[in-house]
C-alpha positions in Angstrom: 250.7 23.0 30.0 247.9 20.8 28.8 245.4 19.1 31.4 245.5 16.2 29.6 247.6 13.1 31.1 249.8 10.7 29.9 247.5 8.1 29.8 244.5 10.2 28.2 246.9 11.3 25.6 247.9 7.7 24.6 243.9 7.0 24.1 243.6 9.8 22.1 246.6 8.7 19.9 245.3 5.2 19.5 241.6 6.9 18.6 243.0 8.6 15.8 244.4 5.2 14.6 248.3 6.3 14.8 249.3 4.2 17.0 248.4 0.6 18.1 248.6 -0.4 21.5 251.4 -2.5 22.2 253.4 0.6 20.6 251.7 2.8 23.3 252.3 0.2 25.8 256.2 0.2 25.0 256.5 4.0 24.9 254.9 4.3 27.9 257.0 2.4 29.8 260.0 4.0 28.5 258.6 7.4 29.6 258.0 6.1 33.3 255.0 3.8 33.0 251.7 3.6 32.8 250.1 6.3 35.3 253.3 7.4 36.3 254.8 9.0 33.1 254.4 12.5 33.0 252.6 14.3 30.0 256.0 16.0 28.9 257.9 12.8 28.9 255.5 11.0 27.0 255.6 13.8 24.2 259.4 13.8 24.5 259.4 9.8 24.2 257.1 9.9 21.2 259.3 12.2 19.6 262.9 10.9 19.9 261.4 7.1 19.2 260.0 8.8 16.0 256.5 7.4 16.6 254.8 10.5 16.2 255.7 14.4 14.7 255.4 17.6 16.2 252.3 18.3 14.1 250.7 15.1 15.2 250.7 15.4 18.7 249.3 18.9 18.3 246.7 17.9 17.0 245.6 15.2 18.8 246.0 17.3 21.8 243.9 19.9 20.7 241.3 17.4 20.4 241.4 16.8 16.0 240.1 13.5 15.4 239.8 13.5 11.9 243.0 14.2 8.6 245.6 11.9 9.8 244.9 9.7 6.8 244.0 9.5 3.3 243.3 5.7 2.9 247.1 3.8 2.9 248.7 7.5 3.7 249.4 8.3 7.1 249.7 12.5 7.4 253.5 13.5 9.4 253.2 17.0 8.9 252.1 20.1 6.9 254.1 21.3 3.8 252.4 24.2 2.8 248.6 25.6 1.8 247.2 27.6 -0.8 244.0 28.8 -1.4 242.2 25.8 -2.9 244.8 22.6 -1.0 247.2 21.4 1.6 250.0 19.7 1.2 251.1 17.4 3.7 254.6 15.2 3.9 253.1 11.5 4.2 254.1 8.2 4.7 252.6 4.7 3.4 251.2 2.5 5.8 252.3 -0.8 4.2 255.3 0.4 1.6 256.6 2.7 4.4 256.8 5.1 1.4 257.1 8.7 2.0 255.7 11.2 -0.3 253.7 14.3 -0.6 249.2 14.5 -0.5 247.9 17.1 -1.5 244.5 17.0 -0.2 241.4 19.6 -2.1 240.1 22.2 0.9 237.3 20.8 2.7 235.0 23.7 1.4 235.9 23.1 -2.3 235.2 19.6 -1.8 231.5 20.3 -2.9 232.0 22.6 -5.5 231.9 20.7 -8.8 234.4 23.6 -10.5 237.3 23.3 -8.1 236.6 19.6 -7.7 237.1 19.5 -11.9 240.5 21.7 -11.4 242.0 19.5 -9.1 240.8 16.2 -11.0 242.2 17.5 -14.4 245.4 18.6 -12.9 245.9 14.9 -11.4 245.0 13.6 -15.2 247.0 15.5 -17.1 250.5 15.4 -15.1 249.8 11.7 -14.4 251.2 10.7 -17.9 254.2 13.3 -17.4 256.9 11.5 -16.4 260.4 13.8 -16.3 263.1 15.4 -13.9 261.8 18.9 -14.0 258.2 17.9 -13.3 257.0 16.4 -9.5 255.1 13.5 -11.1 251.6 12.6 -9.6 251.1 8.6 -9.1 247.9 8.3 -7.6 244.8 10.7 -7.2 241.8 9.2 -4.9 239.2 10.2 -2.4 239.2 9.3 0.8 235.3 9.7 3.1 234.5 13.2 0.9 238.1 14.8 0.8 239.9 14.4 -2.9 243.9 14.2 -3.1 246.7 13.5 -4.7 250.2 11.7 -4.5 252.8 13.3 -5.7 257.0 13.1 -4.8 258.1 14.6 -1.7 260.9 17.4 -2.9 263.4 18.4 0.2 263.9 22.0 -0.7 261.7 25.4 -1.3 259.7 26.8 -3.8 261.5 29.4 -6.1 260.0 32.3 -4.4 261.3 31.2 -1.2 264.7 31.0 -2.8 264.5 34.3 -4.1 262.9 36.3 -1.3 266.1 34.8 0.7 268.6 35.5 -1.5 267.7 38.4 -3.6 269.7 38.2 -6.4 270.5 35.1 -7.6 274.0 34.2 -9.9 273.4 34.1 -13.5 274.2 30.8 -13.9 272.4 29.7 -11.6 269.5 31.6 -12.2 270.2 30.3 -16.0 270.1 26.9 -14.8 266.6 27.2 -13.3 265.1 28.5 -16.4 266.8 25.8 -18.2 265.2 23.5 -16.0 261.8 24.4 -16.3 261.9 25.3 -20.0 262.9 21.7 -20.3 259.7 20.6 -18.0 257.6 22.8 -19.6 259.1 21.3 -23.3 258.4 17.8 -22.2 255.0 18.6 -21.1 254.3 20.1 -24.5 254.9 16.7 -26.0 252.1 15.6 -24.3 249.9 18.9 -25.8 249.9 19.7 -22.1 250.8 23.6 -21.3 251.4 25.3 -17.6 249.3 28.4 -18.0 250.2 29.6 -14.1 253.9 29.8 -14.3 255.3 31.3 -11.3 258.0 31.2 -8.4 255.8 29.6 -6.1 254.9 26.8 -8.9 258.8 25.9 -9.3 260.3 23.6 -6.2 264.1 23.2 -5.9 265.6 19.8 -4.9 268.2 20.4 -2.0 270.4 20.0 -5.5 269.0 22.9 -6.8 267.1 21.3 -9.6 263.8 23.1 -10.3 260.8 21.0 -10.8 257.1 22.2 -12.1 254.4 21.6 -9.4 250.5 22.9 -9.7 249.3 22.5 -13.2 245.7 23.1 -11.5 245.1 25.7 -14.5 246.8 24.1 -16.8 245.2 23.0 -20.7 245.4 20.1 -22.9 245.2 20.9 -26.4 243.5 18.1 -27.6 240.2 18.6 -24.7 238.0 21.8 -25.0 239.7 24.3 -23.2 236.8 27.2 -23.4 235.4 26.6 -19.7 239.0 26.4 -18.8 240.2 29.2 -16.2 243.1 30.9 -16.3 245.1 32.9 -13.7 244.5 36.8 -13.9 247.7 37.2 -15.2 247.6 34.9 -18.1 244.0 37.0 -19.1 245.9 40.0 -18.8 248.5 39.4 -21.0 246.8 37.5 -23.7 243.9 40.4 -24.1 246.9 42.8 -24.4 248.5 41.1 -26.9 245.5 39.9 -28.2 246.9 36.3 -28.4 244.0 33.9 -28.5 242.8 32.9 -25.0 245.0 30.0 -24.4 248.2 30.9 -26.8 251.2 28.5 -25.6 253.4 31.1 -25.5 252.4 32.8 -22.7 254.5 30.3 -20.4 257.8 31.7 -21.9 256.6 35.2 -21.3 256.0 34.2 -17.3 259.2 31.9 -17.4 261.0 34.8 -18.7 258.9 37.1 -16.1 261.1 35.1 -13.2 264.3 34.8 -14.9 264.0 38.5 -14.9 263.3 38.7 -11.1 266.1 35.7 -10.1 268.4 38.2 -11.8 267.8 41.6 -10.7 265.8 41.2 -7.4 262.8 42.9 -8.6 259.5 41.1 -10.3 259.0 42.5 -13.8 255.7 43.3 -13.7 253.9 45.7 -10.7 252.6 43.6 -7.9 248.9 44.5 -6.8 245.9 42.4 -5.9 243.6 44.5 -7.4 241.9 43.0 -10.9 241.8 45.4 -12.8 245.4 46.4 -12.3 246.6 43.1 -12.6 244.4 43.1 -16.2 245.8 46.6 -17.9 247.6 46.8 -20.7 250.1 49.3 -19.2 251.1 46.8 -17.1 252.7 44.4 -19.2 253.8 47.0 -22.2 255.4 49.4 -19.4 257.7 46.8 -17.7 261.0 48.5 -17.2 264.3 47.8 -19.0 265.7 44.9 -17.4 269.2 46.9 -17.6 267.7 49.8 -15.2 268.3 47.3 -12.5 271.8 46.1 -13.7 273.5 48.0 -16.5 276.3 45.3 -16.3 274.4 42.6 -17.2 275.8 40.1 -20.2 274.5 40.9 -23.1 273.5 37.4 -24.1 271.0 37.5 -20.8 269.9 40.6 -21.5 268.9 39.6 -25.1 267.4 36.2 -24.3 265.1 38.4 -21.1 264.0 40.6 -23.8 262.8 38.0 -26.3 260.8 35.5 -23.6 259.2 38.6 -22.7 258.6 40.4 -26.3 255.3 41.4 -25.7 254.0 40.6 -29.4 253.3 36.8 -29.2 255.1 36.5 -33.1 258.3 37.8 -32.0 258.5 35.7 -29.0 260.8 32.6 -28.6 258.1 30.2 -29.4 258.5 27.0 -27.8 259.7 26.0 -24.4 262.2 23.2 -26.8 263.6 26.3 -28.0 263.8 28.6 -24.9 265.7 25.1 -23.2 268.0 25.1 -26.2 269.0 29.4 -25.9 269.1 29.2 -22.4 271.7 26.1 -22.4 274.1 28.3 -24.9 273.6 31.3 -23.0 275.4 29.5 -19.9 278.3 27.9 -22.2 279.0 31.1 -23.4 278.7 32.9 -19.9 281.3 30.2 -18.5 283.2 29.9 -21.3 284.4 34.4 -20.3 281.2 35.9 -22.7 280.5 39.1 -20.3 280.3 41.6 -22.9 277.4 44.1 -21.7 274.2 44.6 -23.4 274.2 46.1 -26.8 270.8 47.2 -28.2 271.8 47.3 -31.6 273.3 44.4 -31.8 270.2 42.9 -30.0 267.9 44.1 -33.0 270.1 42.5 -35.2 269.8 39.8 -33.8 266.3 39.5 -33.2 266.0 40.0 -37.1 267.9 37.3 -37.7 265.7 35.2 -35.2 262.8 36.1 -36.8 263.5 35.0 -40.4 265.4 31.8 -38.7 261.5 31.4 -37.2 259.3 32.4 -40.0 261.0 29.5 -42.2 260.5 26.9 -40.2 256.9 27.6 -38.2 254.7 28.5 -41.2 251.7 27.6 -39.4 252.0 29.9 -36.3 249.1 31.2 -34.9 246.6 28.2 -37.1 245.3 25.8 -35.0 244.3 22.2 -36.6 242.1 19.4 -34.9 242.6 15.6 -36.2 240.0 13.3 -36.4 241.2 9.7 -36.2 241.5 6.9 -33.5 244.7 5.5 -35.2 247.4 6.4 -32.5 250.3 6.2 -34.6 249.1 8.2 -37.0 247.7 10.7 -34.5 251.7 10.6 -33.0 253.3 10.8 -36.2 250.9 14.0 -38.0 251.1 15.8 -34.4 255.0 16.0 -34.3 255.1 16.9 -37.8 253.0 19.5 -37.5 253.6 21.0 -34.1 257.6 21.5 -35.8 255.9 24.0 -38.5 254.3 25.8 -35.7 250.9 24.4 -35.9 248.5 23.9 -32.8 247.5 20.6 -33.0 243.8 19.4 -31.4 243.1 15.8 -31.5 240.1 13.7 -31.0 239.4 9.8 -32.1 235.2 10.7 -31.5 234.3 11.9 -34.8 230.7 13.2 -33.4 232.5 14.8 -30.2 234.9 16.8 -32.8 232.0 17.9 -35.2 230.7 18.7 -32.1 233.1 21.5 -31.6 231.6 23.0 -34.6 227.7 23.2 -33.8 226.0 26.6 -32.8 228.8 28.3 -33.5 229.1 32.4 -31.7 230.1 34.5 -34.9 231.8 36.7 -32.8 234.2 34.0 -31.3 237.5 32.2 -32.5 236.5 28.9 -34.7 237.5 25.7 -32.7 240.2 25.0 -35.5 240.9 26.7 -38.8 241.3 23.3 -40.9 240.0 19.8 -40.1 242.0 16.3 -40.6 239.7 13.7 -40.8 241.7 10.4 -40.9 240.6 6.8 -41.4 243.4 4.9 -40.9 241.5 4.0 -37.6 238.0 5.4 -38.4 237.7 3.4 -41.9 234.2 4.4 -43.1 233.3 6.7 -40.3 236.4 8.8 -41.1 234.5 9.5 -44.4 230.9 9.6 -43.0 232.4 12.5 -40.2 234.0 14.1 -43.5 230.7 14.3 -45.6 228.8 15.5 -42.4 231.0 18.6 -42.2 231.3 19.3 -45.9 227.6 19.6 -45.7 227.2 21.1 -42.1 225.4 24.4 -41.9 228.2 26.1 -40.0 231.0 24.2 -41.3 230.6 23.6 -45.2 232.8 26.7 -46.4 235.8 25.7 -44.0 239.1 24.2 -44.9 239.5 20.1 -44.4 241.6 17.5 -45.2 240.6 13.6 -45.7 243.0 10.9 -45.7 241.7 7.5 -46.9 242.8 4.6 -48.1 242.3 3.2 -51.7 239.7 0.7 -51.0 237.6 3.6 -48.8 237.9 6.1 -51.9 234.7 4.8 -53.8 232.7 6.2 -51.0 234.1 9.9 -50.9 231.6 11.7 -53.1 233.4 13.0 -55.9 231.5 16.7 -55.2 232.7 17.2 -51.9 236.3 18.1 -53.0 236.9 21.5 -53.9 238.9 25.0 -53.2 237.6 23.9 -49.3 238.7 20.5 -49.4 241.0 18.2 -50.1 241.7 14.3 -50.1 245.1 12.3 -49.9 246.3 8.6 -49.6 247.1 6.8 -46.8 250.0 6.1 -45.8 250.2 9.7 -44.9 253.1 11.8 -46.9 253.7 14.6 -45.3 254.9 16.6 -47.6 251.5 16.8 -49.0 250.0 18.0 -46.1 252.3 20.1 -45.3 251.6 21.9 -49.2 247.9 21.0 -48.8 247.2 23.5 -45.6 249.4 26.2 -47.1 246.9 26.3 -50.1 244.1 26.0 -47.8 244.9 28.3 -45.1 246.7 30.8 -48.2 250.3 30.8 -46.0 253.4 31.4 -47.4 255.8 28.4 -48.3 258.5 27.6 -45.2 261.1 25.2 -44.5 260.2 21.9 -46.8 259.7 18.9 -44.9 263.0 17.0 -45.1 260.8 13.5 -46.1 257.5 11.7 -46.7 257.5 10.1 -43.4 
């Protein structure tokens, strides 16, 4: 029993600032009164008047004066904690709005790389605004400590879910991946990519709808994403494969990593904190069969396991759109009576068909573009277009921060983009200026680019700068022409034709 009274207590509460004290006043007198109410009826008062929570009051008792607010967001009680934050349940002292902090450890606080993490992670999900993604609203600091505000979710984390229920229903575990192939799809639109897809990342509402949390790794394809980190796991796989260092595929192989587990019980890939383990090959090309676990399983599951987890990157489904769209028919046809087991030839049949399906309509797989221009419509329109071929798309409106990618370039690493858009529907004469720099840059004069200017800009493109390397086109932008423009500069093979100029 603590030595503390009722009365000392009560200072204590309204030192911290969670109480004033005509609330203490009232409390007390309904716990006995001032100097008679004993320590344990005061606690139990506090409680069933919902003035203060459990965590609260253990605090304060054990003498914590400080992380009972973040500005405006009085703390109730700790989620959960990870390595680099808490996350704490929290309420708003004027709204009376109750949501979830998540407040930076005190001993990253300092250091200027987690500090970045937790910053870009706030930035990017801030514009992500969907039902499978826990949107952030607010991201502050508060006397040295950084957090965010996110919504509260009344549930678990996947991994909770699964460790308590070991194998999960197919549908349901279906309906999960759906749901985060669908966050992960919306977040795409936004160039914005997981990269540390895992249970623990995925919360379920108390309706069992999943919801992407901690995008603290995650990459924006239009910012440099060189100094970016990336989880163990994600280096693993991508040096085995030898996908480039942030390929957006390798969310669909994670996603399909836990589908595999929700199904069968068992993670996919050998569990073991030791780095160099977690980096070899062996451990991602040796998975076992996911039908070891289940020989029963339907054949459509099976099939769309196997392809989310198909180690080549190429062969892969490729976008988190499309894994949404499979997974969605996989659960009509697995309530709709389709139980037939899995059947490998039919599988590679299928896969065959996939992959000519796929090779006609994402001709620029694996080619990455960056688009110079501040026009936003234009950078909207030319992104979409081109992110449905299967281009990456990077996109700047600084023409000297995106010729900057190009300077001092390491011979022995991956160019920033393998064709350059330089656009001037915004830029107007710089647009041309930022072309002419390249097409006489020491590092960048041999590589492919594209200008698109309008008529009364064309008298200053120098007529010598066109060639085998570079083109020019018209604005308003025809895609069609683009779309035939990169294939002769980047030598790929005709796919799908666009379906208009727009």
């Amino acid at each position: 029993m603590s030595e503390l009274s009722s009365d000392q207590l009560a200072q204590r509460i309204y030192d911290c600032g969670l109480m004033g004290n005509k609330e203490l006043e009232e409390v007390l007198a309904a716990s006995g009164g001032r100097g008679r109410a004993s320590f344990n009826d005061f606690i139990m008062t506090l409680l069933e008047k919902e003035q203060m929570t459990n965590w609260q009051i253990s605090r304060v008792v054990d003498g914590q004066r400080r992380g009972y607010f973040y500005n405006k967001w009085k703390v109730l009680y700790l989620i959960g904690a990870g390595t680099f934050a808490r996350v704490y349940r929290a309420v708003h002292s004027t709204t009376g709005e109750v949501k979830a902090v998540k407040v930076l450890r005190q001993r990253f606080s300092a250091d200027a790389d987690s500090r970045e993490s937790f910053l870009r992670e706030a930035r990017m999900v801030m514009d992500l605004r969907h039902p499978n993604i826990v949107p952030i609203f607010e991201v502050d600091e508060d006397k040295g400590r950084f957090y965010m505000v996110m919504d509260f979710v009344e549930g678990q984390n996947l991994r909770e879910y699964v460790r308590a229920h070991k194998k999960i229903p197919h549908v349901t575990a279906l309906k999960i991946t759906r749901d985060i192939a669908a966050g992960l799809a919306h977040a795409a639109t936004f160039n914005v990519y997981h990269r540390d897809m895992k249970l623990s990342n995925v919360l379920l509402s108390a309706r069992g709808q999943a919801k992407l949390v901690d995008f603290g790794l995650a990459t924006v394809s239009s910012d440099d994403t060189n100094g970016v980190p990336r989880s163990i796991d994600y280096a693993g796989l991508e040096r085995c494969t030898g996908a480039r260092r942030n390929d957006t595929r390798s969310d669909l192989f994670f996603v399909g990593c836990m589908l595999y587990q929700m199904v069968t019980g068992e993670p996919p890939l050998s569990e073991t904190r030791e780095r160099i383990k977690r980096l070899s090959a062996g451990r991602f090309k040796d998975t076992k069969p996911i039908t070891i676990h289940d020989p029963d399983l339907p054949h459509r599951l099976v099939n769309l396991v196997n392809r989310m987890m198909e180690i080549d990157p190429e062969k892969r489904i490729q976008t988190a759109k499309l894994v949404q769209e499979e997974t969605e028919g996989v659960i009509k046809a697995i309530e709709a009576g389709d139980l037939k087991k899995y059947d490998a030839n039919l599988s590679a049949q299928e896969a065959e068909a996939y992959s000519k399906l796929v090779s006609k309509a994402d001709e620029g797989r694996g080619k990455t573009l960056l688009l110079i221009e501040s026009n936003v419509k234009v950078q909207n329109s030319l992104r979409e277009r081109l992110k449905e071929i299967g281009y990456r798309v990077l996109i700047t409106s600084d023409p000297v921060r995106g010729l900057a990618r190009f300077s001092d370039l390491d011979p022995a690493e991956d160019l920033p983009a393998d064709c350059v858009l330089f656009g001037c529907a915004g830029l107007g004469r710089a647009g041309v200026k930022a072309f002419e720099d390249f097409a006489n840059g020491e590092h960048t004069s041999g590589l492919p680019a594209i200008l698109f200017a309008m008529e009364k800009l064309e008298k200053y493109v120098k007529p010598e700068l066109i060639n085998e390397h570079r083109l020019q086109m018209p604005l308003p932008v025809k895609f069609k022409y683009v779309q035939r423009g990169l294939r002769k500069l980047l030598n790929l093979r005709p796919g799908q034709e666009p379906s208009s100029d727009g």
